[in-house]
C-alpha positions, 0 to 999 in steps of 0.5 A: 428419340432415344434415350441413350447419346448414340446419336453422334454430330461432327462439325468440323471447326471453321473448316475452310479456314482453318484448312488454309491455316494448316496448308500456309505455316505463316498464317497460323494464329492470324486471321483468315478469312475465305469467301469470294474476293469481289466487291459483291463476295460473301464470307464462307468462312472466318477462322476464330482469330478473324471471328473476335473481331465480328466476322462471321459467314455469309457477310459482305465481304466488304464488311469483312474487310472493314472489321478485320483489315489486316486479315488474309482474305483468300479464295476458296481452295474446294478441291483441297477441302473435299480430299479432306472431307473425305478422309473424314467421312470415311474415318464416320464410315468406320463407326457406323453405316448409318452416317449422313453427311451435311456438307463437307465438314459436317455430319450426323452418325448413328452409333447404335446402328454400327453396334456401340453399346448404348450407355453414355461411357461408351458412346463417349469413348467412341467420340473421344477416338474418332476426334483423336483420329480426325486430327492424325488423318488431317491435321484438324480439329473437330467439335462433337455433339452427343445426344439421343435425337439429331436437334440435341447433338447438333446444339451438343456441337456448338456448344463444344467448339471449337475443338471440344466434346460434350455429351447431353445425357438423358433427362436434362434435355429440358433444363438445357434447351429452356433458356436458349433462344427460340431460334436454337430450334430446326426450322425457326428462321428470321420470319418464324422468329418475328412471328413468334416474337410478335406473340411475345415468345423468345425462348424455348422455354416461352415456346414450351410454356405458350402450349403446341394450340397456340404454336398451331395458331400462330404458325400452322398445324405442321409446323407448330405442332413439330415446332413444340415437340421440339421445344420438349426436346423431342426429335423423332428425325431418324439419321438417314445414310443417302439423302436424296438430292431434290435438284443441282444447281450453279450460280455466280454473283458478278461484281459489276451488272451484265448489261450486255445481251451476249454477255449474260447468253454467254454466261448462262451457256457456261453456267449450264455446262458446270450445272451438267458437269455437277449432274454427271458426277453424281450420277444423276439425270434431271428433267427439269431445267430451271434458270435464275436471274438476279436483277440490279435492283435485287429482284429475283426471278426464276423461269424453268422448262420441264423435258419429255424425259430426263437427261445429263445432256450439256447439249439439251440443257444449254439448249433450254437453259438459252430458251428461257432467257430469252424470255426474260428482260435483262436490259436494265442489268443483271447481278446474278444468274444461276442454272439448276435440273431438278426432277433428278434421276437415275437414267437418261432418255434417249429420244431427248438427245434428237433435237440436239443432234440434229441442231448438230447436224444443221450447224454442220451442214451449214458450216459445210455449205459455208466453207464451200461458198468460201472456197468458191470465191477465193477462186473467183478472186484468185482467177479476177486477181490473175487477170490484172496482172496478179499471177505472181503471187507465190503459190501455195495451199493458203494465203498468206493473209488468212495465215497472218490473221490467225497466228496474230490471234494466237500469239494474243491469246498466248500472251494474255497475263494470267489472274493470279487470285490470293490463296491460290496454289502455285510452283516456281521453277526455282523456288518450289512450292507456294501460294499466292499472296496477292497481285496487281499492275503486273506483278505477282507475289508469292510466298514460297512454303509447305504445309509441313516447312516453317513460314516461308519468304516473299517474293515477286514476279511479273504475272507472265514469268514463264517459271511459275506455273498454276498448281495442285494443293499440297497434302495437309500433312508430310507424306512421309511413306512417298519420301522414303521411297524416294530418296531423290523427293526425300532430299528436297524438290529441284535440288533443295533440301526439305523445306527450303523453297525460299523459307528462312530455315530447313523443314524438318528432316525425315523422322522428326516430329511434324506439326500439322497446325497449333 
């Protein structure tokens, strides 16, 4: 641990929510709450406003709801808060190649390394900047932690939100950390806690008073020993740039128990394609395939297959993925399945690809046998049909029954309502842009406005209106370089002046002042 503050942590405040304040003007200052909207759904984030009333991550949604009814509960919006969060890693890049990212809105920088002098002042000035350039970049705010060891700046944060700074200087590391609860430590979770509790210890100071023999005694070598370092103030944790990823995996939660044996192959088959998805955007291979299955009862299992090699085929990894549930009973009801690769790594193994490229061509050799013993039948039934009479069917290269089939079919598909989730991103032939508000016995409402327009107006559709379509998250602040180079979007989107999309007044005009969010 060193002594001067020049280890930097950001935690940017209530991110999803407060990302989905500054996208919707009319949410501003009321509460929002982001997680999964199901019946099973969990918080992931809860703005300050919903956070008065006890709502906090990882609660059931459920409870959300019951605490905090008249909040804005919306679905996550991902693709919007990685844009955002790599405006914010880029913005730590610049003050030092060391930086290590947690998640999307949270990180530790190493400022010595990108050449800060180390003194209190300047480490300081430095983090004072990079807030003032996180709210011109994204229109958000930050909170940040300074401190000489990761454990010291990262309290530092928490301390600061929302929307603060503090500096933990040299020397008072003790006095700050004795009366903090033990669990303020990296590493105590619930079961730690108990274990500590039971000996009679329950804050930091207790922690350092109860000596690392006793800490040993009660939690082991390796993590009593650490546990009292820490306690000390002492973090020897240096911040690291590439944290190798040990495995990636997807899961879904249902609202209501698969029971069905097609369903829940189905579903692992689709889960196995996100998982591969994941694996391939990050450049990586794995060679072990692991599923999980969470039963009715909350009972989870996990079963896992490890290849000859690793690989990044969707293909294989299907293919084990469906290999492993079959072996699993899930008659009784299925809540959650996941699908993960571990043993990551930078390379893939040809000869992995063989048994799915020939289950390939299997498939297609029988597909091809089948089509020719369907071909072989309509001709003996046109020839039978002949016979009796039938010869004036009209001519012509398919029946028109198998024609009737699969247009039925397409027309039903094409005409399946669209689900239209709170929180999504939405465009209206007339009316522009906007966001949905909510849904239900075939009627969609929308709430028409930009991130940079005053509240907009509501208004409702059938779900199937052809005028509004799915769309992309807007920017968080005004492009106004892309205005001025079109005159044409400068005066507004589908003939409308700049902001109107269904608001109660104009937006504000090229070279007025823009408020991100209060």
């Amino acid at each position: 641990m060193r002594g001067a503050p020049t280890i930097l942590h950001l935690d940017m405040d209530a991110f999803y929510a407060s990302a989905e304040q500054a996208a919707k003007p009319s949410l501003r200052g009321k509460p929002v709450i982001v997680g999964g909207l199901g019946p099973r759904g969990v918080v992931a984030t809860a703005s300050y406003e919903a956070r008065v009333f006890g709502v906090h991550s990882a609660m059931a949604m459920a409870q959300a709801r019951r605490l905090c009814p008249n909040a804005a509960f919306l679905i996550p919006r991902f693709a919007l808060y990685r844009k955002v969060s790599d405006a914010v890693m880029a913005l730590l890049h610049t003050l030092s190649p060391l930086v290590e990212p947690l998640s999307l809105d949270e990180a530790f920088v190493d400022l010595e390394a990108g050449g800060t002098e180390p003194t209190v002042e300047a480490a300081r000035a430095v983090a004072e900047r990079l807030r003032a350039d996180i709210k011109a970049v994204t229109g958000l705010t930050g909170s940040v932690g300074l401190a000489g060891s990761k454990m010291l700046a990262k309290i530092g944060s928490e301390q600061a939100k929302p929307d603060g700074l503090v500096v933990i200087e040299p020397g008072t590391e003790r006095d700050l950390l004795g009366p903090m609860s033990v669990r303020t430590l990296p590493g105590v979770g619930p079961a730690t806690a108990e274990t500590l509790r039971r000996a009679g210890i329950h804050t930091v100071a207790e922690t350092r008073e109860a000596g690392e023999a006793e800490l040993v005694r009660q939690l082991g070598r390796a993590h009593g020993a650490s546990l009292f370092l820490m306690a000390e103030g002492r973090d020897e944790r240096p911040v690291v740039a590439e944290r190798d990823a040990k495995s990636i995996s997807v899961e879904d939660t249902f609202d209501v128990d698969l029971t069905d044996r097609t369903r829940v192959q189905l579903e692992i088959a689709r889960l196995a394609d996100r998982c591969v998805g994941r694996l391939r955007e990050a450049g990586r291979s794995g060679r072990t395939v692991v599923i999980k299955v969470r039963r009715y009862d909350f009972s989870t299992l996990t079963r896992s297959e490890t290849l000859r090699g690793p690989t990044d085929d969707p293909a294989v990894v299907r293919e084990a993925a469906a290999r492993l549930i079959d072996g699993v009973d899930t008659t009784a009801g299925v809540r959650l399945l996941g699908v993960g690769v571990s043993g990551l790594a930078d390379y893939t193994q040809e000869d992995l690809f063989a048994q799915a490229a020939q289950a390939a061509q299997a498939a297609q050799a029988a597909q091809v046998a089948q089509a020719a013993q369907t071909a072989e039948t309509v001709q003996a039934a046109e020839a039978a049909h002949e016979a009796v009479g039938g010869a004036g069917r009209p001519p012509g290269p398919e029946r028109p029954e198998s024609l009737g089939e699969g247009a039925g079919e397409a027309s039903e598909d094409a005409e399946k309502p669209r689900r239209w989730l709170p929180g999504s991103d939405v465009r209206h032939a007339e009316y522009g842009a906007g966001w949905v508000q909510g849904s239900g016995v075939g009627r969609v409402t929308v709430r028409f406005e930009e991130p940079w327009s005053p509240p907009g107006r509501v208004r409702t559709f059938p779900v199937d209106d052809p005028a509004l379509q799915p769309a992309d998250p807007l920017p968080l602040l005004r492009p106004d370089a892309d205005a001025e180079a079109d005159p044409e979007e400068a005066e507004g989107r589908d003939g409308q002046a700049p902001g109107s999309g269904g608001g109660p007044g104009p937006g504000p005009g090229p070279g007025q002042p823009v408020t991100s969010r209060p």
